[in-house]
SEDONU-775334 format. One record per residue (C-alpha): residue in three letters; x, y, z. Coordinates in steps of 0.1 Angstrom, whole numbers. Layout:
! SEDONU-775334
+------+-------+-------+-------+
| rest |    px |    py |    pz |
+------+-------+-------+-------+
|  ALA |     X |     Y |     Z |
...
+------+-------+-------+-------+
***
This chain:
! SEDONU-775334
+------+-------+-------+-------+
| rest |    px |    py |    pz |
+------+-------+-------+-------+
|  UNK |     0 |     0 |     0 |
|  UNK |    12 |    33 |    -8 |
|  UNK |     0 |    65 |    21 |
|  UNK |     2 |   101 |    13 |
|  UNK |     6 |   129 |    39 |
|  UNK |    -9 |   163 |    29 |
|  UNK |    -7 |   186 |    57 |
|  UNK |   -13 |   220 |    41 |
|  UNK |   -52 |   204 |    17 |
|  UNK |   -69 |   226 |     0 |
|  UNK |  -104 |   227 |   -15 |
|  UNK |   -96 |   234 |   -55 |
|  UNK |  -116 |   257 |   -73 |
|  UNK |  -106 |   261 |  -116 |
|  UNK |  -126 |   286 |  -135 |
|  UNK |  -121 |   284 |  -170 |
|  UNK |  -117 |   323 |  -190 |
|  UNK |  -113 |   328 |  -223 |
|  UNK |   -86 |   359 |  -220 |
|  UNK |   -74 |   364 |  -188 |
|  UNK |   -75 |   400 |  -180 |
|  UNK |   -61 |   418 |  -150 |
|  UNK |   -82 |   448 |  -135 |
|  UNK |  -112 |   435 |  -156 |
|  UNK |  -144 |   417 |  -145 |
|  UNK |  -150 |   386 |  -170 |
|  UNK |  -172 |   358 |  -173 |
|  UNK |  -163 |   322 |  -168 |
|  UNK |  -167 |   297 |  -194 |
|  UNK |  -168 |   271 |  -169 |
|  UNK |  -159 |   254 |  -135 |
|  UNK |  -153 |   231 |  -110 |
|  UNK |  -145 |   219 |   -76 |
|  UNK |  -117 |   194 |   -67 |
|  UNK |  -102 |   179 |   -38 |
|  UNK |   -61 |   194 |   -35 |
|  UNK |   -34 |   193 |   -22 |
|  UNK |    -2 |   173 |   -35 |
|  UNK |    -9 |   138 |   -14 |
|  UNK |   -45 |   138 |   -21 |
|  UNK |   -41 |   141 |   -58 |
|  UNK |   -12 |   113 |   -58 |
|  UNK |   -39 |    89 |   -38 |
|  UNK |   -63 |   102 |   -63 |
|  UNK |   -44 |    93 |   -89 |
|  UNK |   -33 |    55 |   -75 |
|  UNK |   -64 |    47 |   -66 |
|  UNK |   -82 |    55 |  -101 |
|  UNK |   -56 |    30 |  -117 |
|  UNK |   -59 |     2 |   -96 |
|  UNK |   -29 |     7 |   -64 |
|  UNK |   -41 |     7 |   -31 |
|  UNK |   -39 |    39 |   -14 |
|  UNK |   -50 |    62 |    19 |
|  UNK |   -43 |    95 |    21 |
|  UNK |   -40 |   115 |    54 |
|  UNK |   -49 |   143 |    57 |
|  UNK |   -62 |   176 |    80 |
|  UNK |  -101 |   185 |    78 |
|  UNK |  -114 |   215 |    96 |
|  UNK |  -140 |   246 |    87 |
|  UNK |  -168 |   249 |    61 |
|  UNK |  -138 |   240 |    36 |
|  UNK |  -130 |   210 |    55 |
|  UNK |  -165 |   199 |    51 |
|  UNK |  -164 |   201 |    15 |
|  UNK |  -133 |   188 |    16 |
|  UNK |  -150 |   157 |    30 |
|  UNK |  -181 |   153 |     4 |
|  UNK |  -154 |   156 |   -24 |
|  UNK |  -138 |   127 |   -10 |
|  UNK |  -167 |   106 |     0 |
|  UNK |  -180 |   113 |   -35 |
|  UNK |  -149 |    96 |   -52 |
|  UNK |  -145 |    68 |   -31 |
|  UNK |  -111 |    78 |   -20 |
|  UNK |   -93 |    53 |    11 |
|  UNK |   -87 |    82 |    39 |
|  UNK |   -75 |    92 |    74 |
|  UNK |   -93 |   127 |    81 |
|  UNK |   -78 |   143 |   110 |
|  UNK |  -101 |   172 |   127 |
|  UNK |   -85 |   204 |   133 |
|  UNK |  -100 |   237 |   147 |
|  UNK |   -91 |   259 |   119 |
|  UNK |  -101 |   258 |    82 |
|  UNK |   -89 |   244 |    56 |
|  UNK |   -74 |   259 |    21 |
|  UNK |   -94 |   274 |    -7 |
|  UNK |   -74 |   275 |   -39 |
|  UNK |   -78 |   296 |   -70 |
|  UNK |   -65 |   283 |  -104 |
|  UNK |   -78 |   308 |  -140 |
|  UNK |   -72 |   284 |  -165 |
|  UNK |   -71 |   301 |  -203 |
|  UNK |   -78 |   280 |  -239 |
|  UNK |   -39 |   273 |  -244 |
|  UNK |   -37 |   260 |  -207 |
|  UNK |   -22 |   285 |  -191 |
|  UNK |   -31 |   285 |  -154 |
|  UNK |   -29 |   313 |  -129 |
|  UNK |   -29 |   302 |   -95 |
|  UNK |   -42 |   321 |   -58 |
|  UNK |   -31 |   296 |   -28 |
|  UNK |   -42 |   303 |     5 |
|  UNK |   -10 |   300 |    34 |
|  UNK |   -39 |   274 |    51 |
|  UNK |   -48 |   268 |    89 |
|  UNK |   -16 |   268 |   119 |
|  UNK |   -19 |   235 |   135 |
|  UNK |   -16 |   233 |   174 |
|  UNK |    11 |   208 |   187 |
|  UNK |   -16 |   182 |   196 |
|  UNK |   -31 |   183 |   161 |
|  UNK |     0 |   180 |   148 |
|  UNK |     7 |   150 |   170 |
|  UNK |   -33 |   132 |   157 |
|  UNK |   -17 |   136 |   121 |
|  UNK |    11 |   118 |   129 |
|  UNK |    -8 |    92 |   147 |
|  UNK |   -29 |    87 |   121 |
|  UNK |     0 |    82 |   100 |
|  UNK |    14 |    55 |   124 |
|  UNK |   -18 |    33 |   126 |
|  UNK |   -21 |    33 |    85 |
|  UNK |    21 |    22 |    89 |
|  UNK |    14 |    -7 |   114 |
|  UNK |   -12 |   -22 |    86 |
|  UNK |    24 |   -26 |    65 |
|  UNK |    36 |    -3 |    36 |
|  UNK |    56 |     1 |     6 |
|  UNK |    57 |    37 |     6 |
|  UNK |    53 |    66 |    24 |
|  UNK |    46 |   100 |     7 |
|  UNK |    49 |   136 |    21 |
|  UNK |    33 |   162 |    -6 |
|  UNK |    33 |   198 |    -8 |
|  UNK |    37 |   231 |    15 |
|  UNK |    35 |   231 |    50 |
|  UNK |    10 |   254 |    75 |
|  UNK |    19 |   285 |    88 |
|  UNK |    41 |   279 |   119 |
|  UNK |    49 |   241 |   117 |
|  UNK |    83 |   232 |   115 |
|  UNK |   103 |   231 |    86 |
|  UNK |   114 |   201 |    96 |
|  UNK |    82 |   184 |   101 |
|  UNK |    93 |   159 |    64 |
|  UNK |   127 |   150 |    85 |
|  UNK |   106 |   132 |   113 |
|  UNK |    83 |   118 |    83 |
|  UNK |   114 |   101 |    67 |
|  UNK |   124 |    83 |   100 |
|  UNK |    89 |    73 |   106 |
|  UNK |    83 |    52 |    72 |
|  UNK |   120 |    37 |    77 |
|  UNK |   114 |    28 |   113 |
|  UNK |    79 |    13 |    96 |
|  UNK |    99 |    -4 |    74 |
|  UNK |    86 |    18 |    41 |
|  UNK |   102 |    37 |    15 |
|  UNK |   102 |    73 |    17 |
|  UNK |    94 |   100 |   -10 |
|  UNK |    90 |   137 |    -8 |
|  UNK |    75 |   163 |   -28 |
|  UNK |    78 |   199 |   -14 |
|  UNK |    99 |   228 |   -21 |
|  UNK |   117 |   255 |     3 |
|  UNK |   129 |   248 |    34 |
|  UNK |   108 |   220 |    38 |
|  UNK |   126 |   199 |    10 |
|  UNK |   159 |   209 |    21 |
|  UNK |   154 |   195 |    53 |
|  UNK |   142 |   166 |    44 |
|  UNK |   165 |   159 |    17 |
|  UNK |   191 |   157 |    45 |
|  UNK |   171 |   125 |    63 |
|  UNK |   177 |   107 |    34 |
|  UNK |   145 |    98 |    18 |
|  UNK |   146 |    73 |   -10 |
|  UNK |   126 |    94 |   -37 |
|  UNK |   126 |   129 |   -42 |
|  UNK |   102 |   145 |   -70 |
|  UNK |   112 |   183 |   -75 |
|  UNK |   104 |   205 |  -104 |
|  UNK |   133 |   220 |  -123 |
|  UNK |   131 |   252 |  -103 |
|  UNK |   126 |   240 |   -70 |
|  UNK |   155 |   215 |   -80 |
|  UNK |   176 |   251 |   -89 |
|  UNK |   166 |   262 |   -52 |
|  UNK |   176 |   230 |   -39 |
|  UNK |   212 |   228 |   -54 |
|  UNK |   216 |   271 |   -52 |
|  UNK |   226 |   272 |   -90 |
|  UNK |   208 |   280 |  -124 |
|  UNK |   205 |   242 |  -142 |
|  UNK |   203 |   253 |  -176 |
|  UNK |   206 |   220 |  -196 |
|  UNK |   193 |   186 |  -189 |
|  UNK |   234 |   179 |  -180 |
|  UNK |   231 |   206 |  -154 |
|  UNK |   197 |   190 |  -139 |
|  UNK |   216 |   153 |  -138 |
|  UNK |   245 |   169 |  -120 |
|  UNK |   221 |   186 |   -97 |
|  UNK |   204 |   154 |   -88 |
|  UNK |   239 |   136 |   -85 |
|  UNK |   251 |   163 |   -56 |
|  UNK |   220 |   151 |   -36 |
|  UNK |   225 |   112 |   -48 |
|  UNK |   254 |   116 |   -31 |
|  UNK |   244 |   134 |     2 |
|  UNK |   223 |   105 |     8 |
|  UNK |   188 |   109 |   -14 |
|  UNK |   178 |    74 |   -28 |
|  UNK |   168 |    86 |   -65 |
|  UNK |   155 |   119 |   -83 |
|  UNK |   129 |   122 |  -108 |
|  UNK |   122 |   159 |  -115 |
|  UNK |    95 |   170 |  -134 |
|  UNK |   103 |   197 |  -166 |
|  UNK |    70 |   206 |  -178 |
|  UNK |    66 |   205 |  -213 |
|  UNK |   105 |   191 |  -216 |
|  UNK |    91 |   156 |  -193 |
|  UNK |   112 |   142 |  -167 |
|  UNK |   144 |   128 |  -159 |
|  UNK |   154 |   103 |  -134 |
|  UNK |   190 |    98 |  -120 |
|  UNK |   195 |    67 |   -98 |
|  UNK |   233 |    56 |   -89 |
|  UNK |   232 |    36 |  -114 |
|  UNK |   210 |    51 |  -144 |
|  UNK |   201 |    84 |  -159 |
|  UNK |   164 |    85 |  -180 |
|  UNK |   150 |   110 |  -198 |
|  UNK |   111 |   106 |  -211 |
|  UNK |    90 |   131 |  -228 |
|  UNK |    55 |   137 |  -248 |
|  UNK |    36 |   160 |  -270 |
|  UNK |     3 |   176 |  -257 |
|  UNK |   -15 |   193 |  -285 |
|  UNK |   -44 |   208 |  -269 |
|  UNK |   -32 |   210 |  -231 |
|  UNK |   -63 |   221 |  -206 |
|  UNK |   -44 |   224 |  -171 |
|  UNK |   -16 |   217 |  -154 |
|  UNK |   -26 |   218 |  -121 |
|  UNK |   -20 |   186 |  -105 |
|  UNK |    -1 |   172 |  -131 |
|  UNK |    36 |   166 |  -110 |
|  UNK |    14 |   149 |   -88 |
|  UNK |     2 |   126 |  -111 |
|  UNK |    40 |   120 |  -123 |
|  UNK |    45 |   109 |   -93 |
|  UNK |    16 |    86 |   -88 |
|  UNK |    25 |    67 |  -121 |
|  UNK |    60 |    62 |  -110 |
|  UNK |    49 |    48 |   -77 |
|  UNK |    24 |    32 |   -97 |
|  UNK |    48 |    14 |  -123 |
|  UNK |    75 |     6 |   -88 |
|  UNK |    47 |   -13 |   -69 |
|  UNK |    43 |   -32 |  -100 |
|  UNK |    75 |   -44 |  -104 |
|  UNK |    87 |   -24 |  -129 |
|  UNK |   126 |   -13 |  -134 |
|  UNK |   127 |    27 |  -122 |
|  UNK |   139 |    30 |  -161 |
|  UNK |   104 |    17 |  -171 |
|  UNK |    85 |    37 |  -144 |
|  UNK |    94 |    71 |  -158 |
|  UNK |    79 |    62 |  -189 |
|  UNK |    45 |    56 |  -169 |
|  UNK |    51 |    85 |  -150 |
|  UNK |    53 |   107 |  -179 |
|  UNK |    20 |    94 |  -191 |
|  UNK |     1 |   100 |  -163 |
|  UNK |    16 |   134 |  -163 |
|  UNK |    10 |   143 |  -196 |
|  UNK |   -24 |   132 |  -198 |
|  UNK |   -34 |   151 |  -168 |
|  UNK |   -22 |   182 |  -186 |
|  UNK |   -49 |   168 |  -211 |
|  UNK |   -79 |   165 |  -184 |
|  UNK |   -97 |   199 |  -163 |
|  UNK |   -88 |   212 |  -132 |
|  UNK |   -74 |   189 |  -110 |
|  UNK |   -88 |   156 |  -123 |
|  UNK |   -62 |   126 |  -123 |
|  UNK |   -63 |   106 |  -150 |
|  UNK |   -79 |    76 |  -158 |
|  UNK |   -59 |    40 |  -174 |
|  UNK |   -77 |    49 |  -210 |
|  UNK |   -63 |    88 |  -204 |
|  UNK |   -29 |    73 |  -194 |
|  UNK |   -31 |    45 |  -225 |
|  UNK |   -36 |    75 |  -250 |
|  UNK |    -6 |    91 |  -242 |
|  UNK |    27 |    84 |  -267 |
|  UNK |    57 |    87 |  -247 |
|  UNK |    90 |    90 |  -260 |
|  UNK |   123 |    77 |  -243 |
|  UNK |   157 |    96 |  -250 |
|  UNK |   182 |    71 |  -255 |
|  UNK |   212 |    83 |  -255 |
|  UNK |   199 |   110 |  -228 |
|  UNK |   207 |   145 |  -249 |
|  UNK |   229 |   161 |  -218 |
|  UNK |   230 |   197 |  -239 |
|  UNK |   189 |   202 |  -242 |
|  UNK |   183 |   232 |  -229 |
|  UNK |   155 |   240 |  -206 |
+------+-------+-------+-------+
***
């Protein structure tokens, strides 16, 4: 079973404009409401293609509550943890070429003994045995940076694997626990290394430096460019066309739910990024923050580099 912590959710709400225009009142072509928040949409993502899944998550205020319907209406394996404040509301404009504008709220501070229920509720899903643990996204106002560190010894002392997807002081500080999976864009990958990565060679020496202070594996997302992987042993590149792109909101977390899709499969990490890239790309294809289905993933032609071109730029 795979768990995903999200400790900063959010309620998702994409309104669809034709022009976005700043200053201006406009009219929305359409929208919708989503459950968010980087765990959540991994779990979404698993459990739509078959992997078993719970996510854990905070729930609190009139957000929280539609938090909850969202979930109960898709079905989705969780651990809701009650908290006194509310809940995030996110924003995402969304124009015709896909082009999203996002608003994120900062989200509710958590007192020390909600803090302490989430992590419980993290333990109790552990003691049922897992493959992997996942931490996803920002953190709440006030909780420690290193909240991810204590996160990483958790699922090792469970006997899990540990990946992380955040970005600030949050990743760095869990990057020095040594999880075995780390999924940073290319510009929180920049922030984590302190140096412009300006070709694909710059991103797999990036991901070598932390390969070396102790991280298991990279895969970094690179928008339309796809992903790469770097193991010790390997370096992957994978990549598709989108022609008619609708959001791409949610779609690194997808990435990452078809890599830890393809790993609890079986499947070589090599083989993985190709599914990953799939399930990234065709949520890129899909509204909002919907995850993609096995026939969205299936429609998706992904190409492998092979030799891995070192000088693309990004």
């Amino acid at each position: 079973m795979i768990l995903t912590l999200t400790p900063n959710p959010s309620v998702d709400r994409t309104i669809a404009v034709t022009t976005l225009q700043r200053g201006a009142v406009q009219r929305a072509t359409d929208s919708r409401l989503d459950p968010g928040g980087k765990g959540i949409n991994v779990s979404r993502a698993l459990a739509v293609n078959g992997t078993d899944t719970v996510a854990v998550l905070p729930v609190g205020g009139p957000q929280g509550q539609i938090m909850q319907t969202l979930l109960r209406e898709i079905a989705l394996p969780v651990e809701a943890v009650e908290i006194s404040g509310s809940i995030r509301a996110n924003v995402g404009i969304v124009e015709p070429d896909g082009t999203t504008t996002k608003v994120n709220e900062l989200g509710p501070a958590l007192s020390e003994d909600e803090v302490a229920a989430l992590l419980a509720a993290v333990d109790r899903a552990a003691d049922q045995g897992l493959a992997w643990l996942v931490g996803c996204g920002s953190l709440p106002p006030g909780l420690d940076p290193a909240f991810y560190v204590d996160l990483v010894r958790r699922g090792h002392e469970a006997g899990a694997k540990v990946a992380i997807d955040s970005s600030g002081a949050p990743m760095a500080a869990a990057v020095g626990a040594s999880p075995d999976l780390i999924k940073p864009n290319d510009e929180e990958l920049e922030e984590l290394v302190g140096r412009p990565l300006a070709t694909l060679g710059d991103v797999v020496d990036a991901c070598r430096t932390l390969i070396a202070g102790g991280v298991g594996s990279v895969v970094v997302s690179l928008g339309s460019k796809g992903a790469l992987l770097v193991t010790p042993d390997e370096v992957a590149h994978a990549a598709a066309t989108i022609t008619h792109p609708l959001s791409t909101v949610g779609a690194g977390d997808s990435l990452l739910a078809g890599y830890l899709h393809a790993l609890s499969r079986g499947d070589a990490p090599s083989v993985a990024l190709r599914t990953a890239v799939a399930f990234g790309s065709a949520a890129v294809c899909l509204p909002g923050t919907e995850v993609p289905t096995p026939e969205d993933v299936a429609r998706i032609d992904v190409r492998v580099s092979d030799p891995v071109d070192l000088t693309l730029s990004l």
